[in-house]
C-alpha positions as CSV (number, residue, x, y, z in Angstrom):
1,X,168.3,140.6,84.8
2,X,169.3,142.0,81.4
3,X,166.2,141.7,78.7
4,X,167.7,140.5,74.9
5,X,166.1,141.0,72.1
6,X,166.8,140.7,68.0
7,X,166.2,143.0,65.8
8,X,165.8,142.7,61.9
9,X,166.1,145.9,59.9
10,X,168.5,147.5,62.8
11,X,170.7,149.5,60.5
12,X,168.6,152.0,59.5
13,X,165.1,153.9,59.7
14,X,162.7,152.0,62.6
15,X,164.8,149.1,63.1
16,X,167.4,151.9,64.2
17,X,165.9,153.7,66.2
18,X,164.4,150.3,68.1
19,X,167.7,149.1,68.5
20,X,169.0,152.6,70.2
21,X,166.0,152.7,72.4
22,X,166.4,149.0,73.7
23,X,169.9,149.6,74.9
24,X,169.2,152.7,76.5
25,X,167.1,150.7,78.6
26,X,169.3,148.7,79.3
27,X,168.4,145.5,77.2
28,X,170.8,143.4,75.2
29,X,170.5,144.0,71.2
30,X,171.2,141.4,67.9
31,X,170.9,143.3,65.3
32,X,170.3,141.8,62.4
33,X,170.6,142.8,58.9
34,X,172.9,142.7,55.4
35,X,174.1,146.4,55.5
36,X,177.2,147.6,57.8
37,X,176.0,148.3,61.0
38,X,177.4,151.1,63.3
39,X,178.4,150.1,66.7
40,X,175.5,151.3,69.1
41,X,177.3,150.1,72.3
42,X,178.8,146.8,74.0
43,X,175.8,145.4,74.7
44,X,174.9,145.5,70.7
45,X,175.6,142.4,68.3
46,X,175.9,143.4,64.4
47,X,174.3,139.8,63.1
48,X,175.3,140.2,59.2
49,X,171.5,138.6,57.4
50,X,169.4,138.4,54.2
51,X,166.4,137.8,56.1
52,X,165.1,136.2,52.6
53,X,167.9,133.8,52.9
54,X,166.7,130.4,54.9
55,X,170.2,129.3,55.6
56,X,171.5,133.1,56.5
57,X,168.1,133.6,58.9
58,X,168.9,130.0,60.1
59,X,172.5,130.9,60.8
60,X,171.7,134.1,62.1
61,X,169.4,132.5,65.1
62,X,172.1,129.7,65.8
63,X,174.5,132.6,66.8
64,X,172.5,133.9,69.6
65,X,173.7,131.9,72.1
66,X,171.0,133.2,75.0
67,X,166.9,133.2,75.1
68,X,164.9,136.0,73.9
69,X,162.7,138.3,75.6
70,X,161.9,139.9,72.4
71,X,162.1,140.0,68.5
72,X,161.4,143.1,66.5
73,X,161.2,142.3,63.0
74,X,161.6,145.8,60.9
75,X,163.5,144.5,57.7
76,X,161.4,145.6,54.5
77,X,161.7,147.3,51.2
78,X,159.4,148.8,49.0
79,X,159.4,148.8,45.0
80,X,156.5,151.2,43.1
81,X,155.0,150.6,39.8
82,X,151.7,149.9,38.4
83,X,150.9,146.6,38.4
84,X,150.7,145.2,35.1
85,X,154.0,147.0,34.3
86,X,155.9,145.3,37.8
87,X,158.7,143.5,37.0
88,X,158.7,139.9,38.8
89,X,162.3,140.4,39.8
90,X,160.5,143.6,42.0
91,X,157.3,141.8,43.1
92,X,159.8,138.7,44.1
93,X,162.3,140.8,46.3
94,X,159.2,142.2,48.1
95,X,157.5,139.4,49.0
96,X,160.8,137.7,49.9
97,X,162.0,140.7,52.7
98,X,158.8,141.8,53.3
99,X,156.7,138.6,53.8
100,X,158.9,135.6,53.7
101,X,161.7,137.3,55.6
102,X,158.9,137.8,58.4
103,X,158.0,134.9,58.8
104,X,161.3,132.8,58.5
105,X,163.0,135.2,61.1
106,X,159.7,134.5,63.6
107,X,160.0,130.7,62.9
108,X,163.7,130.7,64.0
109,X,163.5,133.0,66.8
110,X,160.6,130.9,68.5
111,X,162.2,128.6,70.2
112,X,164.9,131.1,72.0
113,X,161.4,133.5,72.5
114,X,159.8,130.3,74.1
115,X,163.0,129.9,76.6
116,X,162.8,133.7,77.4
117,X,159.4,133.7,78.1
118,X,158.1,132.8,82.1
119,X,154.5,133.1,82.9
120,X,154.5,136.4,84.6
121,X,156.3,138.1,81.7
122,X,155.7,136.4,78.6
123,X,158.1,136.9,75.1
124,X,156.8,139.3,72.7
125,X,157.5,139.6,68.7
126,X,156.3,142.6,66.9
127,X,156.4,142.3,63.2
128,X,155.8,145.8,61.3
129,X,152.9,145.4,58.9
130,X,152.0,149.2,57.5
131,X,148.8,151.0,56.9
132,X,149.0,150.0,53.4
133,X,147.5,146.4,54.7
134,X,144.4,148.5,55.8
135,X,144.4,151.0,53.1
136,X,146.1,149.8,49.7
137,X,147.7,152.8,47.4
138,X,148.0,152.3,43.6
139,X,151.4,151.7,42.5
140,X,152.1,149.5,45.9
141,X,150.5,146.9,45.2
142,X,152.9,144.6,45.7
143,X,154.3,146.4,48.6
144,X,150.6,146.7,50.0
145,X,150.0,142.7,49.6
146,X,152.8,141.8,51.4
147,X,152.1,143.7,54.4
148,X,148.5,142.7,54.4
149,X,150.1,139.1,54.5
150,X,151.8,140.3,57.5
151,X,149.0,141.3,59.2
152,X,147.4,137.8,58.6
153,X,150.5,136.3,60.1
154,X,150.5,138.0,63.3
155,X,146.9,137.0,63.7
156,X,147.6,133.1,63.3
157,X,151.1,133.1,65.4
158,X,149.5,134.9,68.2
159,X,147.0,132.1,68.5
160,X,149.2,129.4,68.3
161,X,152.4,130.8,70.0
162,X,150.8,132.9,73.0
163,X,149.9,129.1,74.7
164,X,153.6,128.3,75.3
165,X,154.4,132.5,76.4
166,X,155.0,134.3,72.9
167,X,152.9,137.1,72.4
168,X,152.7,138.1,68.8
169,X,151.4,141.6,68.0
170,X,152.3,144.5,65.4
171,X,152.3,147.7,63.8
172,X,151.2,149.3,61.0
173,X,152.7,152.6,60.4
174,X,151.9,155.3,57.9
175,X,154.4,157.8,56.4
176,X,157.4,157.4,58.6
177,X,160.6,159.6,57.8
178,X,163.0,156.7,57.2
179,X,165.3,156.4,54.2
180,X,163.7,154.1,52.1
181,X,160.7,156.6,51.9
182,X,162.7,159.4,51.3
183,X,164.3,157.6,48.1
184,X,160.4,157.1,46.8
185,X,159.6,160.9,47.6
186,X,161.1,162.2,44.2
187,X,157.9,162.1,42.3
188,X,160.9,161.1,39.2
189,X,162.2,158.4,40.6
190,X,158.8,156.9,42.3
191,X,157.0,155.6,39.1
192,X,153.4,157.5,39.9
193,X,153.8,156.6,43.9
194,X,153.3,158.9,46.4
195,X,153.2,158.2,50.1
196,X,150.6,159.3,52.0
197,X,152.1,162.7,53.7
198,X,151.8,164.7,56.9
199,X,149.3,162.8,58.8
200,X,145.7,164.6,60.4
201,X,147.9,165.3,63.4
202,X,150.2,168.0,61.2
203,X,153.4,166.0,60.4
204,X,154.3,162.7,58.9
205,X,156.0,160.2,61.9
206,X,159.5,159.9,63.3
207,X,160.7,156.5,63.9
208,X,160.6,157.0,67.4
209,X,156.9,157.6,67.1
210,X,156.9,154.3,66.2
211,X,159.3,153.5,68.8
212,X,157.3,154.4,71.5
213,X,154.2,152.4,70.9
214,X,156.9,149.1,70.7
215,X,157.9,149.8,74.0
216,X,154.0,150.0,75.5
217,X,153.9,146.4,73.5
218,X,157.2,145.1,75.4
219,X,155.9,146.7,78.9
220,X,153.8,144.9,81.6
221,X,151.3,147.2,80.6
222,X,150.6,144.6,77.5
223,X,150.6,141.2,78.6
224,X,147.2,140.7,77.9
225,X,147.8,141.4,74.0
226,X,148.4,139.5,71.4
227,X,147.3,139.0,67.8
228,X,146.5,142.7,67.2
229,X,147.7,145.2,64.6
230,X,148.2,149.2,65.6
231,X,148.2,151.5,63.3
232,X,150.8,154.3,64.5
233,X,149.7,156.9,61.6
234,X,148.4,159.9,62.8
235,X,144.9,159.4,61.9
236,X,146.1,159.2,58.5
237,X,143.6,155.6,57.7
238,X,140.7,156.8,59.9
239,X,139.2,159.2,57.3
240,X,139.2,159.8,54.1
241,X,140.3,163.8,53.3
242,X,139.6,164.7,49.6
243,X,141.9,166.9,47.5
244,X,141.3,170.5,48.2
245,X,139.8,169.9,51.8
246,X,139.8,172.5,54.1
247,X,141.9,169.9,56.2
């Protein structure tokens, strides 16, 4: 039987990359996001969403006309700045993709998660915090609390959704190469923020890196987890490396 899943985010970056991987295995794909999507293949849907919209998640959900084995939410932006200099238009739009879009996407996807999931092999949502919820940067801060508010999330819908089969986990990446970190590299354009580099294992992270430890959370091998955050960064948060560090 042919596994369906939505995913938020899916035209770029992670969300991408998810998508591809899904339907190589054979799974059935929404994908959900504002941009133009490229077609990925018959099995993939290109669901046109603002997933800070209420009324365009809402509509969004109503057009999947099947349950869902799994939701993937990867839409998020990120705006740099120091704090007291953040315009509210920017701390707004973060908090409304980043945290809001989370969690309205989660709420609307429940029930078709609920009537996808059977006791042997239970639904699963992965939201994508980031290791800025474990380990804040100046100039992110806005960026930084949102994700830490994803984190909380997971925590709280994993207890009250894995009763009724809806496992709730997610992940917390570091430095991923994905365009909207490459348009905050150019130390002109990034307003003092820089992200955190190539990681203790000698490189920064592809999306399939991240990719990969989704799949392990969709597998059989996970069915007994729920309400956890990964971080998939390297070793980037483990340790702090000072400047000029043999490391």
């Amino acid at each position: 039987m042919t596994k369906t899943a939505a995913i938020t985010g899916s035209a770029s970056g992670i969300g991408k990359a998810a998508a591809q991987r899904l339907l190589d295995a054979g799974w059935t794909v929404y994908g959900l996001d504002r941009a133009e999507q490229t077609a990925l293949g018959d099995r993939f849907a290109a669901v046109r969403c603002d997933v800070s919209d209420a009324a365009s998640v809402t509509a969004a959900f109503a057009g999947i006309d099947r349950p869902l084995n799994a939701l993937i939410c990867c839409a998020g932006v990120l705006r740099t700045g120091a704090m007291e200099d953040m315009a509210i238009e920017d701390f707004d739009l973060v908090l409304n993709i980043n945290l809001r879009g989370t969690f309205l996407c989660a709420q609307k996807a429940l029930p078709l998660l609920r009537a996808g999931a059977t006791p042997e092999n239970p639904s699963r949502a992965i939201l994508l915090s980031s290791l800025a919820a474990l380990r804040p940067k100046v100039m992110s801060g806005a960026y930084a609390a949102s994700k830490a508010a994803v984190t909380q999330l997971t925590r709280v819908m994993a207890a009250e959704w894995a009763p009724s089969g809806v496992l709730v986990n997610a992940l917390a990446p570091g430095t991923v190469d994905t365009p909207m970190v490459r348009a905050i590299s150019d130390p002109t354009a990034s307003k003092g923020y820089r992200p955190s580099g190539i990681s203790p294992v000698g490189r920064i992270a592809q999306p399939d890196d991240v990719v990969d430890v989704m799949m392990f959370l969709l597998s059989d091998g996970a069915r007994y987890i729920a309400g956890t955050t990964i971080p998939v960064d390297g070793g980037t948060g483990a340790a702090f490396i000072p400047v000029g560090s043999n490391m």
